[in-house]
N, C-alpha and C positions, 0 to 999 in steps of 0.2 A: 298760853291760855288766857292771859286778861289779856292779850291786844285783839285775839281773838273777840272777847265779850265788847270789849271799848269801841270795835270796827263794828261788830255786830249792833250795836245799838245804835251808833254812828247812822249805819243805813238805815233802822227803822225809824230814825229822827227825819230822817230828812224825803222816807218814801210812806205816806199814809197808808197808802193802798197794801202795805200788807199786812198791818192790823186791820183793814175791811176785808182782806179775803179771809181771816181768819174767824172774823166775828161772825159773817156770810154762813161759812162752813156751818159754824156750830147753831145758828140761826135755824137754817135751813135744815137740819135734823130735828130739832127741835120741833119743827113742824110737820115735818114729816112723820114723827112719833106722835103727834097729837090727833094729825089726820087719820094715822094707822087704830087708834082706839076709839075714836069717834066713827071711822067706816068699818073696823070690825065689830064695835056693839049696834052699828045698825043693822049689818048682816046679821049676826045673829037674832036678830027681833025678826026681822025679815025671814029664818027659817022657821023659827016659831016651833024648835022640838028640845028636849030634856035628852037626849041620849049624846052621850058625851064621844063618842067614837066618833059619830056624824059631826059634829061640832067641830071637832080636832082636823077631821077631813076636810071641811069644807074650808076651815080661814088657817088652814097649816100654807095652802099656795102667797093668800094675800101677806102672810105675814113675811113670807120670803120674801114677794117681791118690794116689801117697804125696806126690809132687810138691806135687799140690795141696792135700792134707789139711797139708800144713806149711804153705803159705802160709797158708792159713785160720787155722792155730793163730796163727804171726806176725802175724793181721790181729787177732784178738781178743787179743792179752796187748797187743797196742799198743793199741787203745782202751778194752779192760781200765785198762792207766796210766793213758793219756792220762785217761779218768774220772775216778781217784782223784785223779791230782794238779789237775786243776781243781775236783774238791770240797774238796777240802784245800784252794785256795787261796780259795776264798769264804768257808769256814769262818775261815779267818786274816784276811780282808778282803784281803788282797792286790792 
């Protein structure tokens, strides 16, 4: 288990790029949640009704599909790393 962490840290010493896909990831949600309540409180000004059924209906799709575009970004900054750091570790023989 420590040559394990010692190797492990070993490659992120020596390959930047997978602290930037990881800061990327969480970056990139981060905006995507900001966008996601900035474009669904326009929407709603833009339907311009008090009934809460209609409300739930209309930004239930938009919420999904931010939903999913973060998942997707969480799937590529993790195989984003996950890439760097097993080239790194070939690179170092590891």
């Amino acid at each position: 288990m420590k040559n394990f962490f010692l190797n492990s840290t070993r490659i992120v010493e020596n390959n930047a790029k997978v602290y930037w896909s990881i800061i990327f990831g969480i970056a990139a949600c981060l905006i995507l949640y900001i966008a996601e309540a900035v474009h669904i409180q326009n929407f709603m000004a833009t339907l311009n009704t008090q009934d809460e059924n209609i409300l739930s209906a209309a930004i239930q799709p938009l919420a999904q599909r931010y939903s999913y575009s973060r998942y997707l970004v969480l799937v590529l900054a993790v195989l984003w790393s996950s890439y760097e750091y097993s080239s790194t570790k070939k690179k170092l023989g590891l």
